[in-house]
C-alpha positions, -999 to 999 in steps of 0.1 A, spaced: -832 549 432 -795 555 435 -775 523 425 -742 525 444 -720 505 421 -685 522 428 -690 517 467 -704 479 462 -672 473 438 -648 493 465 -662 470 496 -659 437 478 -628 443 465 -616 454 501 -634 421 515 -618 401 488 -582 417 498 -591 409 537 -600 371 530 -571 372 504 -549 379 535 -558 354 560 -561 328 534 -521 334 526 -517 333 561 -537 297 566 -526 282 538 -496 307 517 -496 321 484 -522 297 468 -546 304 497 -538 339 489 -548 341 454 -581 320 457 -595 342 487 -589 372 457 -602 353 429 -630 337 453 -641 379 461 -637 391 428 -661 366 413 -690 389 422 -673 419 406 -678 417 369 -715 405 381 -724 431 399 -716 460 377 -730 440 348 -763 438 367 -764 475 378 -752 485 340 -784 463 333 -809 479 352 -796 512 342 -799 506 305 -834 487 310 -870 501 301 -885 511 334 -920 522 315 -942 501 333 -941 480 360 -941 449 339 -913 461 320 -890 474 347 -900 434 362 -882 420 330 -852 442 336 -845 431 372 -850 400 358 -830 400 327 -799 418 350 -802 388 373 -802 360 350 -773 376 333 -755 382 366 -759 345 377 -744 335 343 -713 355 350 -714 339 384 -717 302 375 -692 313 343 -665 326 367 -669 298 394 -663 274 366 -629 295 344 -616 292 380 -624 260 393 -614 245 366 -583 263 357 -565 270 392 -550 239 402 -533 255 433 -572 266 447 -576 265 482 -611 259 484 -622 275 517 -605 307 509 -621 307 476 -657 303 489 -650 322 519 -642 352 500 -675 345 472 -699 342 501 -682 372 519 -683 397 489 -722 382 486 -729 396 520 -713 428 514 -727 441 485 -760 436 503 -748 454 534 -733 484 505 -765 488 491 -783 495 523 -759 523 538 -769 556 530 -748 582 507 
């Protein structure tokens, strides 16, 4: 199975840049910058996961199991991680951009997976 990280990465990062925009529109700069941090919370998570599954054993079912689930355990880690550097460092965040943009980019990388090459 074909992993399509770059395209996942590309669409999010658009999606973060789209939310990014109308959250500088709703509420200016700082609504700007936590509809892009808010996107590119799922970044880092999502190549880490496919870098993950790529590296994993895939011998047997069982072990290709513990691979998925090893890659998602680590990918809610970064998750949770990032939530928290940003939540609790951004004193300008503009919440509803922010978890606009995080539930957006969730959605997409779903919807990138599932379109064909």
């Amino acid at each position: 199975m074909h992993y399509p990280v770059a395209r996942i990465v590309i669409w999010q990062v658009l999606a973060s840049a789209i939310i990014a925009a109308f959250g500088g529109w709703w509420a200016g700069w700082p609504g700007a910058v936590s509809g892009f941090l808010g996107g590119l919370v799922n970044v880092p998570a999502g190549v880490v996961f496919a870098m993950l599954v790529r590296l994993g054993d895939s011998a047997s079912a069982g072990a290709t199991l513990r691979t998925m689930l090893r890659a998602e355990i680590a990918k809610i880690t970064i998750i949770v991680l990032q939530l928290w550097l940003v939540l609790s460092s951004y004193q300008g965040i503009v919440h509803g951009a922010f978890f606009a943009a995080f539930v957006v980019t969730v959605f997409v990388s779903q919807a990138a997976i599932l379109v064909r090459d």
